[in-house]
C-alpha positions as CSV (number, residue, x, y, z in Angstrom):
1,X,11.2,-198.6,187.3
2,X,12.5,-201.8,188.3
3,X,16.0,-201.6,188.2
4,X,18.3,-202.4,186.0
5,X,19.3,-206.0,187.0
6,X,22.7,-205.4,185.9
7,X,22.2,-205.3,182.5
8,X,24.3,-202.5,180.5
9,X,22.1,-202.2,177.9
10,X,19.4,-200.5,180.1
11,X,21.8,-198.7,182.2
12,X,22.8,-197.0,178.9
13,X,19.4,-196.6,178.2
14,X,18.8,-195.1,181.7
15,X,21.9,-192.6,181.2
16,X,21.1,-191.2,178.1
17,X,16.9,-190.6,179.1
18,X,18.0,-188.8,182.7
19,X,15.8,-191.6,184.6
20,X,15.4,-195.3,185.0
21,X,11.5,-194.9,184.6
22,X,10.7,-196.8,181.4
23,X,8.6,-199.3,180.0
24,X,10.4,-202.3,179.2
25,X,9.3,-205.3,176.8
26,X,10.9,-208.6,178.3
27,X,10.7,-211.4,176.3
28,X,11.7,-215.2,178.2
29,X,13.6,-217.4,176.3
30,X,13.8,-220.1,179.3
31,X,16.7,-221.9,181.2
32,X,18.8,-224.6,180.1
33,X,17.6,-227.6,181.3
34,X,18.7,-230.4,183.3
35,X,22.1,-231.6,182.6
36,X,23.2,-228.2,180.5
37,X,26.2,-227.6,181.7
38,X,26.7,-224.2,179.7
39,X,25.7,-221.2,182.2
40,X,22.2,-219.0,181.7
41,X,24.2,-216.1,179.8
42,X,25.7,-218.7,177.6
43,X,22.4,-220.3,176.9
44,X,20.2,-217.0,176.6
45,X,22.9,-215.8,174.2
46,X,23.2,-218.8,172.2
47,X,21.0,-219.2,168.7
48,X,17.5,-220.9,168.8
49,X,17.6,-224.2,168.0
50,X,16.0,-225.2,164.7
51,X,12.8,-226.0,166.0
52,X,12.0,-223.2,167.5
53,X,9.5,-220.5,165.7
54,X,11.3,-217.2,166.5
55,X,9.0,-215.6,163.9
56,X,6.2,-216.1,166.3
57,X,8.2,-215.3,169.1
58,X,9.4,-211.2,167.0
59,X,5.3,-211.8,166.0
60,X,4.1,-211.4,170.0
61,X,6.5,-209.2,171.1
62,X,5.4,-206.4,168.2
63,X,1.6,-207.5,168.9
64,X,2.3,-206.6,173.0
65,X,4.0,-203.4,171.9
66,X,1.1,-202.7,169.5
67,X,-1.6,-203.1,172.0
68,X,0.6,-201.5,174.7
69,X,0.5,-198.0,172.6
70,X,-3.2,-198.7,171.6
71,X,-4.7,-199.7,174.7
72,X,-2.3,-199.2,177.3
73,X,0.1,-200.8,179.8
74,X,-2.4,-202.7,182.4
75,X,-4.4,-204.1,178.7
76,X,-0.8,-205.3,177.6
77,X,-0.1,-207.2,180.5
78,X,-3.4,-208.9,181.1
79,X,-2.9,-210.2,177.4
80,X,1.1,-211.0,177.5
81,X,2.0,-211.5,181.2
82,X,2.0,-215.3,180.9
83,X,4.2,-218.1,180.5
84,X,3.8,-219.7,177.2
């Protein structure tokens, strides 16, 4: 549940499993920060910048979806369910 906040991707998702009732992996990426002018799609869907360490980023997100199927979905959020 949850919706689907507008986003296509799990509205296709919803369509093709008959429900909306999935577990979804979110991973935060941020805002743009004071002064960006571009708009949050724009930002969101722009590249990392050099500095950042997106193989730690892929790293935690298929560690969260490991323990997810190993110990479950309240065990997964207790460890990932914080702003880093």
């Amino acid at each position: 549940g949850g919706g689907l906040a507008g986003h296509n991707g799990l509205r296709s998702l919803a369509q093709h499993l008959g429900t909306p009732d999935f577990l979804r992996l979110r991973i935060g990426v941020g805002r743009p920060e004071r002064g960006d002018p571009r708009p949050v799609a724009d930002f969101v869907l722009s590249r990392f910048p050099a500095e950042f360490d997106v193989e730690e980023l892929v790293g935690r997100a298929a560690d969260s979806v490991e323990t997810l199927s190993r110990e479950g979905l309240e065990e997964a959020q207790q460890k990932f369910n914080e702003r880093v």
